[in-house]
C-alpha positions in Angstrom: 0.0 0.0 0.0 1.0 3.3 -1.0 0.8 6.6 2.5 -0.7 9.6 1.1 -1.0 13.0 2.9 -4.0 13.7 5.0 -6.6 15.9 3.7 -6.9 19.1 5.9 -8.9 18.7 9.0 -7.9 15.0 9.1 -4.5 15.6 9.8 -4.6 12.8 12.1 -5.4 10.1 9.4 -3.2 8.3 7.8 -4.6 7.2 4.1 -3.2 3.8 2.2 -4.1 3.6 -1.1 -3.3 0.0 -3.1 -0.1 -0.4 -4.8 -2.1 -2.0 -7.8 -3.7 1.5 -8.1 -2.0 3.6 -10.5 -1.6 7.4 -11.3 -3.5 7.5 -14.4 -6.7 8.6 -13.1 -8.0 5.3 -12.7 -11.3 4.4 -10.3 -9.3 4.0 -6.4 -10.2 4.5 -2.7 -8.4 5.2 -0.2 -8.7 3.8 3.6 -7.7 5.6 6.8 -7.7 3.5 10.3 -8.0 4.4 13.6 -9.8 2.8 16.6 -13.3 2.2 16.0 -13.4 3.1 12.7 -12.5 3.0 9.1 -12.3 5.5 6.9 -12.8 6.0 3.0 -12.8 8.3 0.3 -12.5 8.5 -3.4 -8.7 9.0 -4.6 -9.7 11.7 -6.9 -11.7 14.0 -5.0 -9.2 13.6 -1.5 -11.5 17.1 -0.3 -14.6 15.0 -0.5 -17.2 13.3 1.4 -15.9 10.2 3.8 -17.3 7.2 4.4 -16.6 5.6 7.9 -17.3 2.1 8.7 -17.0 -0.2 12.1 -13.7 -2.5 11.8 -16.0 -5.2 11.8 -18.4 -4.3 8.9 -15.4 -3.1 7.2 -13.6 -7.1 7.4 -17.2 -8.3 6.4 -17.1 -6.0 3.5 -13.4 -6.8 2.4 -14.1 -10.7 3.2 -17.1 -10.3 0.5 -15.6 -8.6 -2.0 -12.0 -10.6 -2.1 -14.2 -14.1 -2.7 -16.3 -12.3 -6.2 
């Protein structure tokens, strides 16, 4: 995973984007932990809306989508 600067107000966030993700504009999120909660937001639009999940729904969600 790639660390990519906090957005303003969230300085204490620490984003990860994947390393399959490249810089060519292509669809990508990117995931912030901290206790109780994951964060995620659109690599494009870093100033945008944020989604935050439980750690728990968050492993259900990831668990889900790796066995597509």
């Amino acid at each position: 995973m790639n660390v990519t600067e906090a957005a303003p107000g969230a300085a204490e966030l620490i984003w990860f984007k994947s390393t399959y993700s490249d810089n060519e504009g292509g669809n990508c999120i990117e995931v912030a932990t901290c206790p109780g909660a994951v964060h995620v937001r659109d690599s494009k639009d870093r100033q945008g809306p944020q989604l935050a999940f439980t750690p728990e729904a968050w492993a259900s969600f990831v668990e889900f989508a790796t066995a597509l």
